[in-house]
N, C-alpha and C positions, 0 to 999 in steps of 0.2 A: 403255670409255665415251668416251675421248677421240677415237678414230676414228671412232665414231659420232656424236657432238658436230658432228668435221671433214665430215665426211658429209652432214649434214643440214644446216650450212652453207653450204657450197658447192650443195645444192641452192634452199634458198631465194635465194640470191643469182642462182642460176640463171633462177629463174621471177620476179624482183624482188619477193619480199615477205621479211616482215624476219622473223626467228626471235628467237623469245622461249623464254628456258629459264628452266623454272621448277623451284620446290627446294631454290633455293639454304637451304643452312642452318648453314654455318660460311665463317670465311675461306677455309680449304682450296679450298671452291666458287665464292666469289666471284675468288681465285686465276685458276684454271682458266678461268673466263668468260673475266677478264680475257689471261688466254696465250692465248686462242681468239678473240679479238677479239668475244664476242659481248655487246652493251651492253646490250642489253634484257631484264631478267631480272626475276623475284622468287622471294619465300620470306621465312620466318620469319627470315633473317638481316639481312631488311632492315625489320620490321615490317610493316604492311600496306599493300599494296597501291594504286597509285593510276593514276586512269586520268592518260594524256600527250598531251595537245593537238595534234588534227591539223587540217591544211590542210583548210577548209570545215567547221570543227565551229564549231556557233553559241555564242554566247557564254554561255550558260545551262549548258551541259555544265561551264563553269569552276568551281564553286559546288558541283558533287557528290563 
């Protein structure tokens, strides 16, 4: 799994968009993110989900 992880990666960094692994469900997993460099993640390990403020998102999107 972890060379698949490195894999997919390296391809998003390729094409510049950002990889988001989702799943996480223990530390074991957040671990691994973290040895993998990949920061954008979720899963029940972190509760739910929330959306992340991008460049040109109007300010109403803050509030959901």
């Amino acid at each position: 799994m972890r060379e698949k992880l490195r894999a997919w990666k390296g391809i998003s960094g390729e094409y510049g968009q950002r990889l988001i692994l989702e799943g996480i469900e223990d530390f074991e997993d957040d671990e691994i993110s973290n040895k993998l460099g990949i920061n954008f993640r979720q899963g029940y390990y972190y509760g739910r989900s929330e959306l992340l403020p991008l460049i040109g998102d109007s300010n109403e999107m803050k509030n959901v």
